[in-house]
mmCIF file as Biopython writes it, N, C-alpha, C and O atoms, coordinates in Angstrom:
data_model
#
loop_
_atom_site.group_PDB
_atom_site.id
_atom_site.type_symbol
_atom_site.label_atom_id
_atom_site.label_alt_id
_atom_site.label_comp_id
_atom_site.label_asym_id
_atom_site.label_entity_id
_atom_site.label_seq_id
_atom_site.pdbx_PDB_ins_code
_atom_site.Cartn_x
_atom_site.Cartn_y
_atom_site.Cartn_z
_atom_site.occupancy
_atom_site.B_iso_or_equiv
_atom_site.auth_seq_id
_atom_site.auth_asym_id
_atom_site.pdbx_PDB_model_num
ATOM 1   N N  . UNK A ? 1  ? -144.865 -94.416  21.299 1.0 0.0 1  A 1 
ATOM 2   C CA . UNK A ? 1  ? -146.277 -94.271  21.566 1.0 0.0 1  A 1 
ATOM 3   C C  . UNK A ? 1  ? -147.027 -95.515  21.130 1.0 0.0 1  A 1 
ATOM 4   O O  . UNK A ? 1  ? -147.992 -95.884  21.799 1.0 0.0 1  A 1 
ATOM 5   N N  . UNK A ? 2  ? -146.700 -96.091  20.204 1.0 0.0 2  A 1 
ATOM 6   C CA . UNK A ? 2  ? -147.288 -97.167  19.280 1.0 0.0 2  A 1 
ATOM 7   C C  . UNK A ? 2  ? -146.848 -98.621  20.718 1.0 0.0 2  A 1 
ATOM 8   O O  . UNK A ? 2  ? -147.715 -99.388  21.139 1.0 0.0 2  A 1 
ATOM 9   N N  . UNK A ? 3  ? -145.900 -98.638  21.023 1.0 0.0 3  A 1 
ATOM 10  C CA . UNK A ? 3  ? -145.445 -99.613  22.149 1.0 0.0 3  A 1 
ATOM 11  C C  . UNK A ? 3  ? -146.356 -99.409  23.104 1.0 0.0 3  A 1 
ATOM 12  O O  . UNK A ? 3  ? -147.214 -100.292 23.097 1.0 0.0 3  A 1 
ATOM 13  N N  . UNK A ? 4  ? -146.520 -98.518  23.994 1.0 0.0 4  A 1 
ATOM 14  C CA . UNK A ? 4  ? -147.529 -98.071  25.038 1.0 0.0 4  A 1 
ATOM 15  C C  . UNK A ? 4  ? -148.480 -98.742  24.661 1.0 0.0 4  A 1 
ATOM 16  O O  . UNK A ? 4  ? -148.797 -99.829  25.144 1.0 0.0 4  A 1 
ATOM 17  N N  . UNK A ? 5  ? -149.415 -97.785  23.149 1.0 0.0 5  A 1 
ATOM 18  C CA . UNK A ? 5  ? -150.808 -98.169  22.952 1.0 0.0 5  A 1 
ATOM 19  C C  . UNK A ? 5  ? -150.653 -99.779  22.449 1.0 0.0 5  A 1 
ATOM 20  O O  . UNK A ? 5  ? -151.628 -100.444 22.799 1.0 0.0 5  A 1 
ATOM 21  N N  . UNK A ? 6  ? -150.053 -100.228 22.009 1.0 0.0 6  A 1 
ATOM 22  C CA . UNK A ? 6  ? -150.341 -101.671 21.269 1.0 0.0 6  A 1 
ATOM 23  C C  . UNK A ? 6  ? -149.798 -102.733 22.763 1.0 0.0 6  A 1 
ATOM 24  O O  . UNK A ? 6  ? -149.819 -103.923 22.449 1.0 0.0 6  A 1 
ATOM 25  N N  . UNK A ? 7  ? -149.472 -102.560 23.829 1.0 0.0 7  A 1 
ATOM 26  C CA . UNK A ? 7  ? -148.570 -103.518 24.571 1.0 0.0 7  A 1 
ATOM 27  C C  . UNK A ? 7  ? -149.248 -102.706 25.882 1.0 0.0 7  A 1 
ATOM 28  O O  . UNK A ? 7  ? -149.439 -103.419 26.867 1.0 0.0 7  A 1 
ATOM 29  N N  . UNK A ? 8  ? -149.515 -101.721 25.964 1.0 0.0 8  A 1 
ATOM 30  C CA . UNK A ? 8  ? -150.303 -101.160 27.637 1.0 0.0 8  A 1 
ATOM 31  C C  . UNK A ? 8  ? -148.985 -101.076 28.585 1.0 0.0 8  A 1 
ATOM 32  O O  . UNK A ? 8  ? -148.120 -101.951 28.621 1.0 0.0 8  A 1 
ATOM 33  N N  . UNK A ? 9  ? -148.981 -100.042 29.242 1.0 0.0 9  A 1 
ATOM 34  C CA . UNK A ? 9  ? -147.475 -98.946  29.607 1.0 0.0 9  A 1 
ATOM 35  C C  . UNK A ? 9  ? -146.858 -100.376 30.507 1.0 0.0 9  A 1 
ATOM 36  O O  . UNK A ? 9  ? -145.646 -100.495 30.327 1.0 0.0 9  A 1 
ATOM 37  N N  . UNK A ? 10 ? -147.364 -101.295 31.284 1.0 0.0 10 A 1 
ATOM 38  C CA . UNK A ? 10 ? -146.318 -101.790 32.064 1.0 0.0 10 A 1 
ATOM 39  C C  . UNK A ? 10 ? -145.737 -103.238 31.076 1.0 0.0 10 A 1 
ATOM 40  O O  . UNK A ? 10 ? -144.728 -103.782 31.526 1.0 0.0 10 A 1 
ATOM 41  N N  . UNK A ? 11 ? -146.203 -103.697 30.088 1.0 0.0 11 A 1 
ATOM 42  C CA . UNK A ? 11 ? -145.526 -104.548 29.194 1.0 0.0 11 A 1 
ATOM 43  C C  . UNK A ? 11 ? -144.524 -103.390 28.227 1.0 0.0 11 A 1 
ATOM 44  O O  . UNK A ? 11 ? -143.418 -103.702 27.785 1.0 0.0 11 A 1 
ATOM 45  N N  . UNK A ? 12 ? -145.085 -102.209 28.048 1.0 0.0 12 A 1 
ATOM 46  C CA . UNK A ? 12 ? -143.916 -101.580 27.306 1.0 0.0 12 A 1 
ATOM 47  C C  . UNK A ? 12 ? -142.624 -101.219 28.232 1.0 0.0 12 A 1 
ATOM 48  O O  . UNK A ? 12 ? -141.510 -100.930 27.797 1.0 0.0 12 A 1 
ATOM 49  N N  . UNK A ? 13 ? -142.940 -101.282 29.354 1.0 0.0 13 A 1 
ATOM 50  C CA . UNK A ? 13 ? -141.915 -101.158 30.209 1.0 0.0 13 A 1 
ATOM 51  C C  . UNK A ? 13 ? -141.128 -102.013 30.225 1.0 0.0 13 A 1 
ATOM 52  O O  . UNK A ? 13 ? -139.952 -101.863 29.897 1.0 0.0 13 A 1 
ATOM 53  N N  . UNK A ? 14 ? -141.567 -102.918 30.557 1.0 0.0 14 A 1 
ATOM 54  C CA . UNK A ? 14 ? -140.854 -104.518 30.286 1.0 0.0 14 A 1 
ATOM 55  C C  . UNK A ? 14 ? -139.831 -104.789 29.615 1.0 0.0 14 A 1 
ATOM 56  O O  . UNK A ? 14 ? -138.666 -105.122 29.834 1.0 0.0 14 A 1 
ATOM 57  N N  . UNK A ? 15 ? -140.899 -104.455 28.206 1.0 0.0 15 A 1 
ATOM 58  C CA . UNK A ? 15 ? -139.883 -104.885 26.896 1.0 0.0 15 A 1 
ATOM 59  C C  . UNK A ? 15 ? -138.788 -103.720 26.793 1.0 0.0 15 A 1 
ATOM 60  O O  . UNK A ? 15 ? -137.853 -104.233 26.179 1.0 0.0 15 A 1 
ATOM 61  N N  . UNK A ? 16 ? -138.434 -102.285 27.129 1.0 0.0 16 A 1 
ATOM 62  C CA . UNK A ? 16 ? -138.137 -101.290 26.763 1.0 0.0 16 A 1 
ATOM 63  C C  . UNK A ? 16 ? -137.646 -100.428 27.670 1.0 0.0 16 A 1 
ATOM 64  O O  . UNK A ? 16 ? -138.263 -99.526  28.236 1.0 0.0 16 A 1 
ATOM 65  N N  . UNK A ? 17 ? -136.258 -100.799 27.821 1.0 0.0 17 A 1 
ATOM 66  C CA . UNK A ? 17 ? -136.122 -100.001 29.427 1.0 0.0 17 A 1 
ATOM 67  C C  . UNK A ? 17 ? -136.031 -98.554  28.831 1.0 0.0 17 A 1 
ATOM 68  O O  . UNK A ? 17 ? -135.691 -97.714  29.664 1.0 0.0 17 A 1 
ATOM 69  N N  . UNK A ? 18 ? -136.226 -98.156  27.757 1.0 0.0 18 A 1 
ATOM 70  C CA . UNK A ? 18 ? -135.576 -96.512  27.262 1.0 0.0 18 A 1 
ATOM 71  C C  . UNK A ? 18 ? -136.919 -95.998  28.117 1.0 0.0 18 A 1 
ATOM 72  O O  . UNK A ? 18 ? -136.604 -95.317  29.093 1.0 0.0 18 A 1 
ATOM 73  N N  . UNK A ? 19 ? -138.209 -96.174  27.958 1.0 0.0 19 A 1 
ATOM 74  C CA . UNK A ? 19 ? -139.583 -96.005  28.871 1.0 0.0 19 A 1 
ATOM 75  C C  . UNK A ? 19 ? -139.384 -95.921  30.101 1.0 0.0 19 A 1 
ATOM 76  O O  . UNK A ? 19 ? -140.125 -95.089  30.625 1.0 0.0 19 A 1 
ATOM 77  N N  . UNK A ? 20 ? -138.241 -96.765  31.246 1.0 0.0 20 A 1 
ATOM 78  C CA . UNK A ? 20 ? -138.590 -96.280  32.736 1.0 0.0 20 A 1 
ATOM 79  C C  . UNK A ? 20 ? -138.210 -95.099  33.284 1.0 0.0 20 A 1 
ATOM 80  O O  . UNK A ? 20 ? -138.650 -94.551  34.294 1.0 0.0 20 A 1 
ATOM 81  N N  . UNK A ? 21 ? -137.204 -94.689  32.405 1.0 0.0 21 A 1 
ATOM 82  C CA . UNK A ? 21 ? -136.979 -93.221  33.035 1.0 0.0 21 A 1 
ATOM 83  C C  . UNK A ? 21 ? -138.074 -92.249  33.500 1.0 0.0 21 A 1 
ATOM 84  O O  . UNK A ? 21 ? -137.981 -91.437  34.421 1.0 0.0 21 A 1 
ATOM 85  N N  . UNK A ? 22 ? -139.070 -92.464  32.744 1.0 0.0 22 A 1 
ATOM 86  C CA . UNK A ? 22 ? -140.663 -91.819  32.619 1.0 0.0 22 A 1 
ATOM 87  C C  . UNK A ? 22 ? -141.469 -92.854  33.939 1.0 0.0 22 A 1 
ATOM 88  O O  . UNK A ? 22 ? -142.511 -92.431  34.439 1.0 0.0 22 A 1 
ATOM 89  N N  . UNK A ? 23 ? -141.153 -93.566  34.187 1.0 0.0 23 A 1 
ATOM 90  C CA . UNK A ? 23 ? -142.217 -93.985  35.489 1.0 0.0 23 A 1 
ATOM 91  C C  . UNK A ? 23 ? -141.816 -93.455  37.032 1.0 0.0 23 A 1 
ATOM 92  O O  . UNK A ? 23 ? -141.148 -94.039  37.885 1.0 0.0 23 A 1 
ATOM 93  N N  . UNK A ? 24 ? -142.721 -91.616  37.103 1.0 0.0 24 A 1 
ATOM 94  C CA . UNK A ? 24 ? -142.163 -92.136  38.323 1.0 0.0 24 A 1 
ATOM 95  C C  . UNK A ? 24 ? -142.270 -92.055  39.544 1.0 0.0 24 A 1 
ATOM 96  O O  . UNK A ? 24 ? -141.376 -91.663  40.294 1.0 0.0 24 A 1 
ATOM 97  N N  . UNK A ? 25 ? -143.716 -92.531  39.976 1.0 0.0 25 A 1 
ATOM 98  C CA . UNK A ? 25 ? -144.012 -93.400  41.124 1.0 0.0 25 A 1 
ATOM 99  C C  . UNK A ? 25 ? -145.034 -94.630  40.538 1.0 0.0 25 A 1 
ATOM 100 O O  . UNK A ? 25 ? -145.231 -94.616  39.323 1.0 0.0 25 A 1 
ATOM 101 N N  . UNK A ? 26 ? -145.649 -95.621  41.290 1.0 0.0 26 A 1 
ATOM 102 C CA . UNK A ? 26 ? -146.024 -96.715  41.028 1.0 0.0 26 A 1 
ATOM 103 C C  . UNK A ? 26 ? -146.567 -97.817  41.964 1.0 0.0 26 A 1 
ATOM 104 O O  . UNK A ? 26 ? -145.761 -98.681  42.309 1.0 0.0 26 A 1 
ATOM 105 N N  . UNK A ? 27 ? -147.746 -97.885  42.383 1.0 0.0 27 A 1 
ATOM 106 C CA . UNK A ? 27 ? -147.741 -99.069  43.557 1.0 0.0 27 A 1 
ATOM 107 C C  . UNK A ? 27 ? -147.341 -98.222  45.225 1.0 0.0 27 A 1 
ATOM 108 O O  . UNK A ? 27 ? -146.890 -98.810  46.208 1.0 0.0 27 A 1 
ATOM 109 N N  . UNK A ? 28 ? -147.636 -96.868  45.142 1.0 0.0 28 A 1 
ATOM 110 C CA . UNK A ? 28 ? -146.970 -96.481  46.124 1.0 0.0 28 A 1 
ATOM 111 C C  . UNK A ? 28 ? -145.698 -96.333  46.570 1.0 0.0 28 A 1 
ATOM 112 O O  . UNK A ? 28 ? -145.562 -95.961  47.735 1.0 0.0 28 A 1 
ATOM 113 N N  . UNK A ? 29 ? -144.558 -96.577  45.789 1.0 0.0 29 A 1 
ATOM 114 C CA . UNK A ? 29 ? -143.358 -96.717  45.209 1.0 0.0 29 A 1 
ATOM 115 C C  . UNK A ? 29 ? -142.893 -95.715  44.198 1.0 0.0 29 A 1 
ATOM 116 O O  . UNK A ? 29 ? -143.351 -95.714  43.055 1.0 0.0 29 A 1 
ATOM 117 N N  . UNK A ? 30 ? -141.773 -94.659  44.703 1.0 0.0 30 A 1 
ATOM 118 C CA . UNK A ? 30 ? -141.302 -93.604  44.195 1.0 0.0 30 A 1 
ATOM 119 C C  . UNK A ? 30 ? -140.256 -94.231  43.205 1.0 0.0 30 A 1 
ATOM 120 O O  . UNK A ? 30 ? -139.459 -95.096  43.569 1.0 0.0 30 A 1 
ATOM 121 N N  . UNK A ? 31 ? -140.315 -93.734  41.930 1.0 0.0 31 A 1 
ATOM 122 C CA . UNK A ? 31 ? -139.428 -94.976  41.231 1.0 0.0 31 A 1 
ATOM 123 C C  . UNK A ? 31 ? -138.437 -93.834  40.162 1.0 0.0 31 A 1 
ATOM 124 O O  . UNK A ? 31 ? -137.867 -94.210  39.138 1.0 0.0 31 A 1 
ATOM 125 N N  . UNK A ? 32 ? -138.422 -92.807  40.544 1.0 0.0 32 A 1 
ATOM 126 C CA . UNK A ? 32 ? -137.344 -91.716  40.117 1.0 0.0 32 A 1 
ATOM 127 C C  . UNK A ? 32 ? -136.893 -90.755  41.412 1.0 0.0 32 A 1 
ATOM 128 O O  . UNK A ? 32 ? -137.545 -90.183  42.285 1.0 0.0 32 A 1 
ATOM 129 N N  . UNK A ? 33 ? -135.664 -90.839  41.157 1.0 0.0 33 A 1 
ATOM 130 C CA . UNK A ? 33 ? -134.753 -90.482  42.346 1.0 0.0 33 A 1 
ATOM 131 C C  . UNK A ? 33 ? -134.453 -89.048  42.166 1.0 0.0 33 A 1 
ATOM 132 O O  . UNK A ? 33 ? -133.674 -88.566  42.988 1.0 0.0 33 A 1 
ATOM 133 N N  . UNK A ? 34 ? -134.962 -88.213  41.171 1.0 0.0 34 A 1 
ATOM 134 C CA . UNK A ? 34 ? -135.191 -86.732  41.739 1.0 0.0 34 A 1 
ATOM 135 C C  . UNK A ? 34 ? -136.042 -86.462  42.335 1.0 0.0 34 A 1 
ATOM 136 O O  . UNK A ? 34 ? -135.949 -85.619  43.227 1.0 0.0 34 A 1 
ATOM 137 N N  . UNK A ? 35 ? -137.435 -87.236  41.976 1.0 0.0 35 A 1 
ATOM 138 C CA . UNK A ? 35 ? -138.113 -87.202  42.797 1.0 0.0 35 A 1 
ATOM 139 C C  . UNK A ? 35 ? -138.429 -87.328  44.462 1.0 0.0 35 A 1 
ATOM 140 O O  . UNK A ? 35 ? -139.051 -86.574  45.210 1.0 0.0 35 A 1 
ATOM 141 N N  . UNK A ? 36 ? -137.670 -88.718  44.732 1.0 0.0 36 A 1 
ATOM 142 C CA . UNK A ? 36 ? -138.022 -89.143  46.275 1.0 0.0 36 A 1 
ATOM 143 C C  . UNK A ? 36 ? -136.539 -88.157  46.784 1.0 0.0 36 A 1 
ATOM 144 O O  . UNK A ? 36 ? -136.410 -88.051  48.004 1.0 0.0 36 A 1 
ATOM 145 N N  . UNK A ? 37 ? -135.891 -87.739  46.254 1.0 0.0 37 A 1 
ATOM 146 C CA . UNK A ? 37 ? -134.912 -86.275  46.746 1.0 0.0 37 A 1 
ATOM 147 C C  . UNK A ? 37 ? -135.775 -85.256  47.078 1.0 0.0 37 A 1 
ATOM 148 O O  . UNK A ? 37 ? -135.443 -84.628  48.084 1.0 0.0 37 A 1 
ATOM 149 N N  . UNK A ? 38 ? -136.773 -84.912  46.533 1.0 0.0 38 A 1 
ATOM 150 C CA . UNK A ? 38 ? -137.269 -83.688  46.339 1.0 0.0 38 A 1 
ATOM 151 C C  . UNK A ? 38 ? -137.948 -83.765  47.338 1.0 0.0 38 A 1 
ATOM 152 O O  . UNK A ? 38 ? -137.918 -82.740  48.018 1.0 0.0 38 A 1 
ATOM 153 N N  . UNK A ? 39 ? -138.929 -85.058  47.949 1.0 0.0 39 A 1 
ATOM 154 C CA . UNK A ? 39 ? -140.075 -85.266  49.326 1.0 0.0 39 A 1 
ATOM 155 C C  . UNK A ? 39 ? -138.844 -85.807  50.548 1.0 0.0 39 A 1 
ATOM 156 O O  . UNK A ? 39 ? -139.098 -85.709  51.748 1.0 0.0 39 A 1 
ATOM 157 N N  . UNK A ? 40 ? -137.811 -86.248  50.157 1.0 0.0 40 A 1 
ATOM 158 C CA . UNK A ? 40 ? -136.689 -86.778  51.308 1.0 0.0 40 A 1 
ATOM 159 C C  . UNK A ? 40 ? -137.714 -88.341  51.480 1.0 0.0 40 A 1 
ATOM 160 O O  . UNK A ? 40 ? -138.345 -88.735  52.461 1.0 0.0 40 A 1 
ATOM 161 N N  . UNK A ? 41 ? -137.558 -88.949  50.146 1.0 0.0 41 A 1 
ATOM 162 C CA . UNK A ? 41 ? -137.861 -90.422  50.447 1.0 0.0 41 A 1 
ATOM 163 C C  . UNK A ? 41 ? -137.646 -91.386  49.783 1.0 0.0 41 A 1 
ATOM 164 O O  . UNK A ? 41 ? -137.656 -91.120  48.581 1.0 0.0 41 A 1 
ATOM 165 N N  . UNK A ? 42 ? -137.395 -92.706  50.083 1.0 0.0 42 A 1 
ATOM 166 C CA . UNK A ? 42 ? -136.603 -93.827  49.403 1.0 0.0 42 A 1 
ATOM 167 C C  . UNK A ? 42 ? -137.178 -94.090  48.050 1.0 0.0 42 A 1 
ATOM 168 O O  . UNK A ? 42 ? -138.356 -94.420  47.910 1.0 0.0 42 A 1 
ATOM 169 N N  . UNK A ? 43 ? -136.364 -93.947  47.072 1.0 0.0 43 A 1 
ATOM 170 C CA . UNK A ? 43 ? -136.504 -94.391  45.904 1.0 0.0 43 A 1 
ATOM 171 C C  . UNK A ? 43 ? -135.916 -95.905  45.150 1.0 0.0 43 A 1 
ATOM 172 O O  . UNK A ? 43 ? -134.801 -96.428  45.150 1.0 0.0 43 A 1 
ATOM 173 N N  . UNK A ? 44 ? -137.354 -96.344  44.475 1.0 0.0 44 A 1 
ATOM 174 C CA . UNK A ? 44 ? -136.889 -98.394  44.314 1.0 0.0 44 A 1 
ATOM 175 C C  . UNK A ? 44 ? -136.768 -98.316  43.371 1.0 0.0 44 A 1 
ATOM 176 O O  . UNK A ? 44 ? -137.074 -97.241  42.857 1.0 0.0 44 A 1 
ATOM 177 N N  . UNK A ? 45 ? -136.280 -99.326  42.588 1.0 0.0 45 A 1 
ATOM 178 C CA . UNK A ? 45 ? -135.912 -99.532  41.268 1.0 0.0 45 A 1 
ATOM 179 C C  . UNK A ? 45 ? -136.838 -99.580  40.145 1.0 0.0 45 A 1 
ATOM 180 O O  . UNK A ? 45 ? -137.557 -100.575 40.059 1.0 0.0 45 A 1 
ATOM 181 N N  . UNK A ? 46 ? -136.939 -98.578  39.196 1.0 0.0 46 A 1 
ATOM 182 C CA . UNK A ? 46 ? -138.641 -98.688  38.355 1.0 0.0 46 A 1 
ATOM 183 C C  . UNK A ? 46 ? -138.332 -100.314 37.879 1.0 0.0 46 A 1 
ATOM 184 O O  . UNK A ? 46 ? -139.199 -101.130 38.192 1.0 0.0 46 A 1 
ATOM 185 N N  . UNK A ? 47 ? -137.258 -100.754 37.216 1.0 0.0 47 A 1 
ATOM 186 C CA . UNK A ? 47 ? -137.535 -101.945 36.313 1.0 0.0 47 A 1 
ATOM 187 C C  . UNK A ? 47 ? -137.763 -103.496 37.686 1.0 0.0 47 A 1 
ATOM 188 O O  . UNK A ? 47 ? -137.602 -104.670 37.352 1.0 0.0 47 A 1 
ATOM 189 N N  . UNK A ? 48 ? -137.974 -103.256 38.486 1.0 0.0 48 A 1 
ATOM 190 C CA . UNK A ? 48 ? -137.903 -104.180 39.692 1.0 0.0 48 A 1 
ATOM 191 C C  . UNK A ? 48 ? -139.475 -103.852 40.006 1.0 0.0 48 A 1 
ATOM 192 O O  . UNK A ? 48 ? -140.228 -104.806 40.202 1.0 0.0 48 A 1 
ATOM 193 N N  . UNK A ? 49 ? -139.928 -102.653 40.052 1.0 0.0 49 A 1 
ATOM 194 C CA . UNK A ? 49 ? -140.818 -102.206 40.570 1.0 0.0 49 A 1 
ATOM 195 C C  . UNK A ? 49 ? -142.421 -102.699 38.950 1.0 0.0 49 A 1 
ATOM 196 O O  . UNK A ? 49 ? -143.598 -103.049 39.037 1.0 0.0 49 A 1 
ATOM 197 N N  . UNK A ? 50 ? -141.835 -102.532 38.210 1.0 0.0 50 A 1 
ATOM 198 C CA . UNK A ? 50 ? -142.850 -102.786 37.093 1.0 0.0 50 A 1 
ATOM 199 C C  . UNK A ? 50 ? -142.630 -104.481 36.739 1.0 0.0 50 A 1 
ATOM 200 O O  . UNK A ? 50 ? -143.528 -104.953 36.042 1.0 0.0 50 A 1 
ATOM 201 N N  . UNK A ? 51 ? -141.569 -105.395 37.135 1.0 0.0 51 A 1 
ATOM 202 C CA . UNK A ? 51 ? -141.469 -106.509 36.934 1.0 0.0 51 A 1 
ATOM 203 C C  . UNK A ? 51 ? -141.959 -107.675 38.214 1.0 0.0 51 A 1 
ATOM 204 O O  . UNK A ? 51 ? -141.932 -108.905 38.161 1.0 0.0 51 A 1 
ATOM 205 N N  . UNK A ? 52 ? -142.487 -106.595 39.561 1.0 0.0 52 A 1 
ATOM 206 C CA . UNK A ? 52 ? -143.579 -106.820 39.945 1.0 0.0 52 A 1 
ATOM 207 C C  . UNK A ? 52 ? -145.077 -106.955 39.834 1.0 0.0 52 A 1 
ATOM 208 O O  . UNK A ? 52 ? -145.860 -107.798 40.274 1.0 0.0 52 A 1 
ATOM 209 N N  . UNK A ? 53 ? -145.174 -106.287 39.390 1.0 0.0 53 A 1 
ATOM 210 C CA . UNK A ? 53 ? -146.737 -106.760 38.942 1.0 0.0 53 A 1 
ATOM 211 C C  . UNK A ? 53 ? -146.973 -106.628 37.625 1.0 0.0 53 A 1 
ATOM 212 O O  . UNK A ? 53 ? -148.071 -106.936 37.161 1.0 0.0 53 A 1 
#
């Protein structure tokens, strides 16, 4: 929690991949794959997807 609040969720992402499991959509980008299972749609890579912008 202290990472989030002191660094703001997409630098804690960054630094901390144990955090992407928890991102998950982004940018219009489904970034957990139970998810885009669940609507039948392509799921991208969260740490690709947050090392975009």
């Amino acid at each position: 929690m202290l990472a989030l609040a002191d660094k703001g969720w997409q630098q804690a992402l960054r630094d901390d991949p144990h955090f992407l499991p928890g991102l998950n959509v982004h940018a219009g980008q489904v970034t957990y794959q139970a998810v885009a299972d669940a609507f039948g749609l392509e799921s991208s890579d969260p740490a690709r997807v947050v090392a975009a912008n």
